[in-house]
N, CA, C and O atoms as a GROMACS GRO file, in nm:
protein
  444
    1UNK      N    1   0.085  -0.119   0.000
    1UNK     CA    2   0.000   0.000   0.000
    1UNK      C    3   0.088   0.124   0.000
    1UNK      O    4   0.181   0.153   0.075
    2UNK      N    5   0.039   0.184  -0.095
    2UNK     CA    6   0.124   0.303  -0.084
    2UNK      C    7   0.060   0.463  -0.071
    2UNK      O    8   0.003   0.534  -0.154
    3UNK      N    9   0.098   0.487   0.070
    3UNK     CA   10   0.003   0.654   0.090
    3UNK      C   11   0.088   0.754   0.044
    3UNK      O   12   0.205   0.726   0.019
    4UNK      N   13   0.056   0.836   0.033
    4UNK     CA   14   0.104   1.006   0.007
    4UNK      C   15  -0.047   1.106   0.067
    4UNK      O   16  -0.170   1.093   0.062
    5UNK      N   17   0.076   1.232   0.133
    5UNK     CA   18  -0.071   1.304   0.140
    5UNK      C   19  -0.035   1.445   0.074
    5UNK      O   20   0.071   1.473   0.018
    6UNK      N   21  -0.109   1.501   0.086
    6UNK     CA   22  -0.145   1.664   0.004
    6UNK      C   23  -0.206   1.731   0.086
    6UNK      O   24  -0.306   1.691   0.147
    7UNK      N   25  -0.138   1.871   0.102
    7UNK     CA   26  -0.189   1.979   0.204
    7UNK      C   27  -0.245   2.078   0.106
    7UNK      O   28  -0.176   2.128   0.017
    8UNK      N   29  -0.354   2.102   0.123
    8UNK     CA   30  -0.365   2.223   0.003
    8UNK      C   31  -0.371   2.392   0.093
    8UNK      O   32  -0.469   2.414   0.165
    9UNK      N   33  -0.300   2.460   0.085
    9UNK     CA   34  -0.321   2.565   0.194
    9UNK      C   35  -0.469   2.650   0.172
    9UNK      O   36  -0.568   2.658   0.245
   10UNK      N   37  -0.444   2.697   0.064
   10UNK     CA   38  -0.571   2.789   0.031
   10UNK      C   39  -0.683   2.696   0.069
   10UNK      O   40  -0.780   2.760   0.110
   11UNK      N   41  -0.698   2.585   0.069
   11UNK     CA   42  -0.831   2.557   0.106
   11UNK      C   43  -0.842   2.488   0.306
   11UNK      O   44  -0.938   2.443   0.368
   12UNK      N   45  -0.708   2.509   0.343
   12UNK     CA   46  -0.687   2.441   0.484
   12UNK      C   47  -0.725   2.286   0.506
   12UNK      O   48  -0.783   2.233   0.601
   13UNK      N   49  -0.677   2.232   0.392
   13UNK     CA   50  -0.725   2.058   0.413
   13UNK      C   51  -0.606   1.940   0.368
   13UNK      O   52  -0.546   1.927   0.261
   14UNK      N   53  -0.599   1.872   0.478
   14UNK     CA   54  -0.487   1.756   0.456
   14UNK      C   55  -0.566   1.614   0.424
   14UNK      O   56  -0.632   1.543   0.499
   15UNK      N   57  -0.519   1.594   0.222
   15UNK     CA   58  -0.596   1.446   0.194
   15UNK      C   59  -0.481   1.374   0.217
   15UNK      O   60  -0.367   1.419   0.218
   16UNK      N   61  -0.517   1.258   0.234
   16UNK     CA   62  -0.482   1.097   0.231
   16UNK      C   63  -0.514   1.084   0.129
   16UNK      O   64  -0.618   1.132   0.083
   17UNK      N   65  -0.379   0.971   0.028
   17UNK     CA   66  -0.395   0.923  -0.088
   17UNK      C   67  -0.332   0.770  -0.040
   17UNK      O   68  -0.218   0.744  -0.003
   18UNK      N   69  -0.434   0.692  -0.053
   18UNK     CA   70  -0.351   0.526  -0.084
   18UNK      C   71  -0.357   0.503  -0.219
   18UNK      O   72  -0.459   0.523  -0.285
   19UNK      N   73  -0.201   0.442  -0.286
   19UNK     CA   74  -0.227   0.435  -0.419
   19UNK      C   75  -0.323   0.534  -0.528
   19UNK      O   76  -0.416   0.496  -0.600
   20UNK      N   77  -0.268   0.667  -0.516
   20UNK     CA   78  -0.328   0.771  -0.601
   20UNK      C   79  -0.458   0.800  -0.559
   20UNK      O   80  -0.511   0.906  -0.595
   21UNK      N   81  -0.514   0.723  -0.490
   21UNK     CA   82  -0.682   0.756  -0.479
   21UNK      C   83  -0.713   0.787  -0.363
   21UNK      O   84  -0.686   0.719  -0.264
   22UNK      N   85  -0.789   0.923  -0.365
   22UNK     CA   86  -0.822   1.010  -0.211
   22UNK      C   87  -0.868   0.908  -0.117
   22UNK      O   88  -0.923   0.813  -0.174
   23UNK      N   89  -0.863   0.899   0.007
   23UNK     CA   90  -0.929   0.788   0.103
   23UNK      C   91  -0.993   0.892   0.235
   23UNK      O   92  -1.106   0.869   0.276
   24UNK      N   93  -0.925   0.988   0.287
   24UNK     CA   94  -0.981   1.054   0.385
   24UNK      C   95  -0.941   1.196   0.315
   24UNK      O   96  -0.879   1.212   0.210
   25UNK      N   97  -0.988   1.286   0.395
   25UNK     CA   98  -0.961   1.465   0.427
   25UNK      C   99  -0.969   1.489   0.538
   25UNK      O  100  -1.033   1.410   0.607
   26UNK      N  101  -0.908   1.613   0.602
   26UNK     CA  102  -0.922   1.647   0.711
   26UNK      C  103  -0.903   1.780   0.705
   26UNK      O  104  -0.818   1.821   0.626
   27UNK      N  105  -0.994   1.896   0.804
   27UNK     CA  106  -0.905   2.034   0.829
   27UNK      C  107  -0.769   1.990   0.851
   27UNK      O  108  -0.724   1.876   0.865
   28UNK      N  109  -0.700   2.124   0.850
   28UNK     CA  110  -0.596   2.183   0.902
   28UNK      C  111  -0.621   2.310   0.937
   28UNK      O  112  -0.705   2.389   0.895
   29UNK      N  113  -0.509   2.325   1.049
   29UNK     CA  114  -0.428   2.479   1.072
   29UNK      C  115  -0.315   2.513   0.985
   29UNK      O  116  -0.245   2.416   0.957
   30UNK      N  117  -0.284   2.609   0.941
   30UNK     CA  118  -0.156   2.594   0.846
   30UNK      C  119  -0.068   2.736   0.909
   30UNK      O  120  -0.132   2.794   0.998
   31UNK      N  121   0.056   2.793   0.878
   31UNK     CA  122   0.128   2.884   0.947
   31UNK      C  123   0.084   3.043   0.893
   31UNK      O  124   0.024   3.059   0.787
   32UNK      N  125   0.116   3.136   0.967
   32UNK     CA  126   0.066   3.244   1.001
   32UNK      C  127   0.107   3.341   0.861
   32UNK      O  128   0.171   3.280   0.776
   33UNK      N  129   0.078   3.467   0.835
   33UNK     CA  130   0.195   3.549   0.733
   33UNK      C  131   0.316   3.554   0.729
   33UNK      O  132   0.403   3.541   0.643
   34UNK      N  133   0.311   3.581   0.858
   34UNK     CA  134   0.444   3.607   0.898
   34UNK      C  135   0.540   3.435   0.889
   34UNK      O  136   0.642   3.417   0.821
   35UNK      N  137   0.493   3.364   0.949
   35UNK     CA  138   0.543   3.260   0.938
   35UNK      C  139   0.485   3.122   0.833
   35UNK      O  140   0.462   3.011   0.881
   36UNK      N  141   0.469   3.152   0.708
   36UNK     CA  142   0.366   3.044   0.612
   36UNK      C  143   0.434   2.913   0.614
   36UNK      O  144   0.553   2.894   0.636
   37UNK      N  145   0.348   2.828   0.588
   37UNK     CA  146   0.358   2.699   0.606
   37UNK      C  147   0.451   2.723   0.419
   37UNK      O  148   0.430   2.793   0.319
   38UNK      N  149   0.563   2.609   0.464
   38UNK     CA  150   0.645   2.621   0.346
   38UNK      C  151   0.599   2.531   0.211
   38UNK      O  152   0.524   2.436   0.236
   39UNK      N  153   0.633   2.551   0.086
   39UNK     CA  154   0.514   2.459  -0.024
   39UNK      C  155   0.646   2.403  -0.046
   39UNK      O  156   0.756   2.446  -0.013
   40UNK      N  157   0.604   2.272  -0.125
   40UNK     CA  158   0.679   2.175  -0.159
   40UNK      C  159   0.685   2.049  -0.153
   40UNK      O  160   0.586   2.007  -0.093
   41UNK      N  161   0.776   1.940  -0.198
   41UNK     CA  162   0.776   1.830  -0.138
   41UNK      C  163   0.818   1.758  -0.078
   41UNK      O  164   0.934   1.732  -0.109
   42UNK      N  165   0.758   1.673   0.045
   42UNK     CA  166   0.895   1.644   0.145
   42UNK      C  167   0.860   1.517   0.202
   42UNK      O  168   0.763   1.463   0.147
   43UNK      N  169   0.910   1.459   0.292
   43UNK     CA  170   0.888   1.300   0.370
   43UNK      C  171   0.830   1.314   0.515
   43UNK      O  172   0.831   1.424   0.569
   44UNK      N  173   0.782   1.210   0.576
   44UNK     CA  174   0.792   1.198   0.710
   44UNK      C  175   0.899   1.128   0.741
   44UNK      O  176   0.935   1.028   0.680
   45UNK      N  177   0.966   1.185   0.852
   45UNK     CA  178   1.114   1.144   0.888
   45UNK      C  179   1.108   1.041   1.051
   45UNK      O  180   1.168   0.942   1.093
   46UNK      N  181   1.001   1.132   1.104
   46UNK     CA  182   1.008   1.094   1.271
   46UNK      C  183   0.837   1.072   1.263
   46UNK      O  184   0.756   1.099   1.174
   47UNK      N  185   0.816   0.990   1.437
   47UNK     CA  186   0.667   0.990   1.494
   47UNK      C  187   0.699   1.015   1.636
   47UNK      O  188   0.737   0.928   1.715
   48UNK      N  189   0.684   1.129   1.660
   48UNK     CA  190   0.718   1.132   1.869
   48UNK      C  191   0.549   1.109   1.959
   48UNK      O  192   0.493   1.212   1.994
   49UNK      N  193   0.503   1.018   1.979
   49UNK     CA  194   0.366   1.064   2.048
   49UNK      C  195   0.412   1.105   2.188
   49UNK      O  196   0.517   1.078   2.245
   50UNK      N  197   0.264   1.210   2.246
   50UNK     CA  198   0.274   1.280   2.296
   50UNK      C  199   0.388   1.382   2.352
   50UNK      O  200   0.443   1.389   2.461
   51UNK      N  201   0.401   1.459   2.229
   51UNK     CA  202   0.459   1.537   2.274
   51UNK      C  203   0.494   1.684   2.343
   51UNK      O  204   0.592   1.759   2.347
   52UNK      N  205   0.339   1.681   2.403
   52UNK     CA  206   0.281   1.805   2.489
   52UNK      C  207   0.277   1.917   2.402
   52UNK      O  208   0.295   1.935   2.282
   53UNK      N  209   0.233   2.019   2.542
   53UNK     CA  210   0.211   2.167   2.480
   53UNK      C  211   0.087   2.172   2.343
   53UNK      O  212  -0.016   2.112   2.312
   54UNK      N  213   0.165   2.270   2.296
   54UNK     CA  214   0.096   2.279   2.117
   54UNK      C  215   0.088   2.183   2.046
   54UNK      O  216  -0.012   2.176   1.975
   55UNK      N  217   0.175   2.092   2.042
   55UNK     CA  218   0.210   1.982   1.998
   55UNK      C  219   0.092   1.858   1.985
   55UNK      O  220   0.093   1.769   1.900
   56UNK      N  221   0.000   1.875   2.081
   56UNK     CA  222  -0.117   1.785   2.112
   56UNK      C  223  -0.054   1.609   2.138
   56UNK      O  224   0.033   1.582   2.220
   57UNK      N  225  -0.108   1.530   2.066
   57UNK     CA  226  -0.136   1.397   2.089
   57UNK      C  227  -0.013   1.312   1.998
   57UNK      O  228   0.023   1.195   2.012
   58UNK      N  229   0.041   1.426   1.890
   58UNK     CA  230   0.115   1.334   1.818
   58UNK      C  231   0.234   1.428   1.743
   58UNK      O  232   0.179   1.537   1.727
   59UNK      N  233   0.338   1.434   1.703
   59UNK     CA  234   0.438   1.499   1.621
   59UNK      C  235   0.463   1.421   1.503
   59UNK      O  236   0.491   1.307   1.540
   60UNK      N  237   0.466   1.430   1.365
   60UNK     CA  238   0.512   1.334   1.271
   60UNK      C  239   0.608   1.454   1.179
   60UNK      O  240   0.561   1.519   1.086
   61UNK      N  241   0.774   1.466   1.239
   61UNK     CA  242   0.867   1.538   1.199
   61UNK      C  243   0.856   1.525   0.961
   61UNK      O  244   0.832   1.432   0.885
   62UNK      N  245   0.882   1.646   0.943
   62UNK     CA  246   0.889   1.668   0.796
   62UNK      C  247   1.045   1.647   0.746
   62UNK      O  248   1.131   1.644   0.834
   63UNK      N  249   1.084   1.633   0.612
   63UNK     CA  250   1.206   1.629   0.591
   63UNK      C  251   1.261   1.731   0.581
   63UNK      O  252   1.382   1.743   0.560
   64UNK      N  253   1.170   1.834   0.596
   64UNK     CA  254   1.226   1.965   0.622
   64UNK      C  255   1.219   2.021   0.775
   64UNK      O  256   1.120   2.048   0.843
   65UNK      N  257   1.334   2.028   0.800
   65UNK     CA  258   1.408   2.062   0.950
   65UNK      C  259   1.248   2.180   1.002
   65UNK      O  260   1.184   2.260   0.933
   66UNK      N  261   1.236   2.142   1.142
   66UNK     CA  262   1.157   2.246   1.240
   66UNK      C  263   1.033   2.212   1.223
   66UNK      O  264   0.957   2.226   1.319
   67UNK      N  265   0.977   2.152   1.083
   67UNK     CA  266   0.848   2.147   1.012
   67UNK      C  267   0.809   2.006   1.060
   67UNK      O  268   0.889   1.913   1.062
   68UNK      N  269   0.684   1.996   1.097
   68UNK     CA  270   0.662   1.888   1.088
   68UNK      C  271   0.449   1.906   1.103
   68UNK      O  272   0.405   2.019   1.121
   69UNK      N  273   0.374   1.814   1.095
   69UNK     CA  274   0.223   1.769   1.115
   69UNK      C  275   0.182   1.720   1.231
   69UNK      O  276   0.210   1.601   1.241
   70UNK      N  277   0.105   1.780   1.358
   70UNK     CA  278   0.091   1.759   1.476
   70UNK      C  279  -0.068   1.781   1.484
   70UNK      O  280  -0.139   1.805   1.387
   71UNK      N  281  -0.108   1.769   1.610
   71UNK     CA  282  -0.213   1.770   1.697
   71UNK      C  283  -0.161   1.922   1.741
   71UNK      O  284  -0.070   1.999   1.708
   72UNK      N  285  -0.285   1.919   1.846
   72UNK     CA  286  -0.291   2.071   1.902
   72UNK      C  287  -0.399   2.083   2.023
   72UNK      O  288  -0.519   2.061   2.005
   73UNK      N  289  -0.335   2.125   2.164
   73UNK     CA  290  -0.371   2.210   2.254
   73UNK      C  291  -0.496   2.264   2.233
   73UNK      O  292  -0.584   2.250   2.318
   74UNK      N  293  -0.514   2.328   2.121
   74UNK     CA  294  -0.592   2.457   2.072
   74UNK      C  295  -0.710   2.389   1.949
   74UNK      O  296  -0.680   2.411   1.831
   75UNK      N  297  -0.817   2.322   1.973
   75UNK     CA  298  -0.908   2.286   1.902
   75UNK      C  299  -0.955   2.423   1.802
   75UNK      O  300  -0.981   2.386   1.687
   76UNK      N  301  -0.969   2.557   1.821
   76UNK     CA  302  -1.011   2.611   1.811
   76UNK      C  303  -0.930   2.697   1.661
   76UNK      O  304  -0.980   2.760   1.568
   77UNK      N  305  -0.760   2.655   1.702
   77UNK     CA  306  -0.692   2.703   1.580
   77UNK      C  307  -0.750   2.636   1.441
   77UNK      O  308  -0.767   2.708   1.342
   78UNK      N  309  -0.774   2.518   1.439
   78UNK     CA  310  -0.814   2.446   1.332
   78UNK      C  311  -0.892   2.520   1.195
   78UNK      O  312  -0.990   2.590   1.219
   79UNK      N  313  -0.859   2.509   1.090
   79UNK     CA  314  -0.896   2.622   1.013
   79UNK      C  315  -0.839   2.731   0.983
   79UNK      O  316  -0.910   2.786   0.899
   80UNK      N  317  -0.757   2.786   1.004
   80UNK     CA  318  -0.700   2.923   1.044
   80UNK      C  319  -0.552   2.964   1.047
   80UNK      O  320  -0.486   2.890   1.120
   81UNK      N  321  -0.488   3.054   0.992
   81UNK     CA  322  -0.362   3.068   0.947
   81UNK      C  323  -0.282   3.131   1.116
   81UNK      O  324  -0.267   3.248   1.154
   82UNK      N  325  -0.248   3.013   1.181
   82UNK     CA  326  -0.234   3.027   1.316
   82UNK      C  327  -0.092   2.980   1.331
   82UNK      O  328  -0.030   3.050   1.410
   83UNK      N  329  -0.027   2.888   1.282
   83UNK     CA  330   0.124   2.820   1.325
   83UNK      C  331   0.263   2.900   1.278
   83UNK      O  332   0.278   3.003   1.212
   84UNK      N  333   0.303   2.862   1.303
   84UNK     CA  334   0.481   2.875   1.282
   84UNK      C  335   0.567   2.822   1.135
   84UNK      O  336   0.678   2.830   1.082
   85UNK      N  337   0.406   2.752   1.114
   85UNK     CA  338   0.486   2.756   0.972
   85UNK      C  339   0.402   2.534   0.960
   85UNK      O  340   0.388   2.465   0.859
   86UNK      N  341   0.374   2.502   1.087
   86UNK     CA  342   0.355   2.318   1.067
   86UNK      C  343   0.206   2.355   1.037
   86UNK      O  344   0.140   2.458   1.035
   87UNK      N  345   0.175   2.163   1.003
   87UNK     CA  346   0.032   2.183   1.009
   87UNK      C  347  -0.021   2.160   1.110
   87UNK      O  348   0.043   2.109   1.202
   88UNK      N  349  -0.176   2.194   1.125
   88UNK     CA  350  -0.236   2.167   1.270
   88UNK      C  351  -0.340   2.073   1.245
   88UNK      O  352  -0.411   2.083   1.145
   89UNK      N  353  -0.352   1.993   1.319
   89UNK     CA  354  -0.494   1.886   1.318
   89UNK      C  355  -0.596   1.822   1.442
   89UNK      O  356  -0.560   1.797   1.557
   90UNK      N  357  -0.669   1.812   1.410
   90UNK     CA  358  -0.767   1.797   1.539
   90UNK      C  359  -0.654   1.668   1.603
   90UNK      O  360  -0.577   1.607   1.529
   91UNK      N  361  -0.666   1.642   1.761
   91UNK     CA  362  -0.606   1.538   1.774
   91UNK      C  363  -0.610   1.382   1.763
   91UNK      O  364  -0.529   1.291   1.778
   92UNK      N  365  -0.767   1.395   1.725
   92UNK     CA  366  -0.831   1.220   1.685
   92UNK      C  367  -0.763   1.209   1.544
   92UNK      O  368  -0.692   1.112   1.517
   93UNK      N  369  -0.788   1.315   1.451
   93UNK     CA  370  -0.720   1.313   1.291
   93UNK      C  371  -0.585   1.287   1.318
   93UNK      O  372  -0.557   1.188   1.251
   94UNK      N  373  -0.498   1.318   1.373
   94UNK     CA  374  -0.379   1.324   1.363
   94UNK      C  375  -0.327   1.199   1.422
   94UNK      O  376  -0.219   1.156   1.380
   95UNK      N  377  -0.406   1.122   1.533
   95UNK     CA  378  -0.384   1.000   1.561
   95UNK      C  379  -0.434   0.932   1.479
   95UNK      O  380  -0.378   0.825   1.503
   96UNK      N  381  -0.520   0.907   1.374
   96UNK     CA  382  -0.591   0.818   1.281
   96UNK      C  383  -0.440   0.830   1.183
   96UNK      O  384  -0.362   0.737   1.167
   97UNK      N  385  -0.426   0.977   1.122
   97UNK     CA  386  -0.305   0.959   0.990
   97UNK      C  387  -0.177   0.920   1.097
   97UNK      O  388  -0.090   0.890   1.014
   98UNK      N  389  -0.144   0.910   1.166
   98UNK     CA  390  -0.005   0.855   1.240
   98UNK      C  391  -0.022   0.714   1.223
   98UNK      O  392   0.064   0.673   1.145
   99UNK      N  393  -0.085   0.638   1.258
   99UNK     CA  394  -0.130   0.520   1.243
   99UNK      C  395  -0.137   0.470   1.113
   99UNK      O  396  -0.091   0.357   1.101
  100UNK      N  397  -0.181   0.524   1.011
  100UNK     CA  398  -0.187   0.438   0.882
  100UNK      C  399  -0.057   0.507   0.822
  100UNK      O  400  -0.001   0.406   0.779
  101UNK      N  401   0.002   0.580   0.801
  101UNK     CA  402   0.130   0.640   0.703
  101UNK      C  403   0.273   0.586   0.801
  101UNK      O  404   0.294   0.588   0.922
  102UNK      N  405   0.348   0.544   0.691
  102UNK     CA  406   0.469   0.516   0.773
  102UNK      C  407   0.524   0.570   0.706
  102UNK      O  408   0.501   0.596   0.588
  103UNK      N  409   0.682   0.622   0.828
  103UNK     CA  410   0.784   0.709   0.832
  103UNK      C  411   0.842   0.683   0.674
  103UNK      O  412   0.848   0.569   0.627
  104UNK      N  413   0.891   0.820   0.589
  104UNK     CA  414   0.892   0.801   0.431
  104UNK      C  415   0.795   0.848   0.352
  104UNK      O  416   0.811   0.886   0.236
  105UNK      N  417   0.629   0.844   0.454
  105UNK     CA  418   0.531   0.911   0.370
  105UNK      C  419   0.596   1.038   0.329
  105UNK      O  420   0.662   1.115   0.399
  106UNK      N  421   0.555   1.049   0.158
  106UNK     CA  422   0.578   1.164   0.102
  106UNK      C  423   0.448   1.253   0.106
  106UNK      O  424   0.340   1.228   0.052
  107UNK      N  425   0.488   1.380   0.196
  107UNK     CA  426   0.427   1.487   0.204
  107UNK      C  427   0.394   1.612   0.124
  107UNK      O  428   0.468   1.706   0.154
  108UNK      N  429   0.316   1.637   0.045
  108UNK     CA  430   0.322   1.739  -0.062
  108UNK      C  431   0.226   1.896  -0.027
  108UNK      O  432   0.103   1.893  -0.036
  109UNK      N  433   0.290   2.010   0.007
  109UNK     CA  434   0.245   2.121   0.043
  109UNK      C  435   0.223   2.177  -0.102
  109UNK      O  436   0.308   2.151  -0.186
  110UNK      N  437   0.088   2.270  -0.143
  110UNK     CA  438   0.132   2.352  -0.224
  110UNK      C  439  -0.027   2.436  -0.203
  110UNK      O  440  -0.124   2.385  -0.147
  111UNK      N  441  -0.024   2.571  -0.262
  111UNK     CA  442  -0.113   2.685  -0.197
  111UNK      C  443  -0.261   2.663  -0.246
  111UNK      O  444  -0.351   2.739  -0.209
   0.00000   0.00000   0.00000
């Protein structure tokens, strides 16, 4: 099985692809003006669960250094150009995609 996912910013939504074909969506939070979530394409490198704070229920590190797809403290950011630049996800979503994507998932940002 092979996943990939896609962040689309302008619309604040992270799909799941197994084998090319959409399987879930989810909101996101994505990063602020000042700090925008970066476009491009990249891997999952790491999985830290619980790793407090902002961080919520789960961390899944990007291949790009600092960046990575987490849970969140803050139910309320969801939707909304609120981070540092990662994505944000409810914390049940973010434990569902931790669970099915393994470390290598290719991650694809673009606006």
């Amino acid at each position: 099985m092979a996943y990939s996912i896609t962040v689309e910013l302008s619309s604040k939504r992270l799909t799941l692809y197994k084998n090319g074909s959409a399987i879930r969506s989810y909101p996101v939070g994505i990063g602020k003006m000042l700090t925008p979530t970066p476009t491009g394409t990249y891997h999952i490198i790491n999985k830290h669960p619980n790793p407090g704070g902002v961080f919520g229920v789960m961390w899944m590190g990007l291949s790009k250094p600092s960046y990575g797809i987490h849970g969140t403290n803050d139910p309320s950011s969801i939707g909304h150009l609120v981070s540092h630049g990662c994505i944000r996800m409810y914390n049940r979503d973010v434990l569902m995609l931790s669970q099915l994507v393994p470390i290598g998932t290719q991650v694809t940002i673009v606006n």
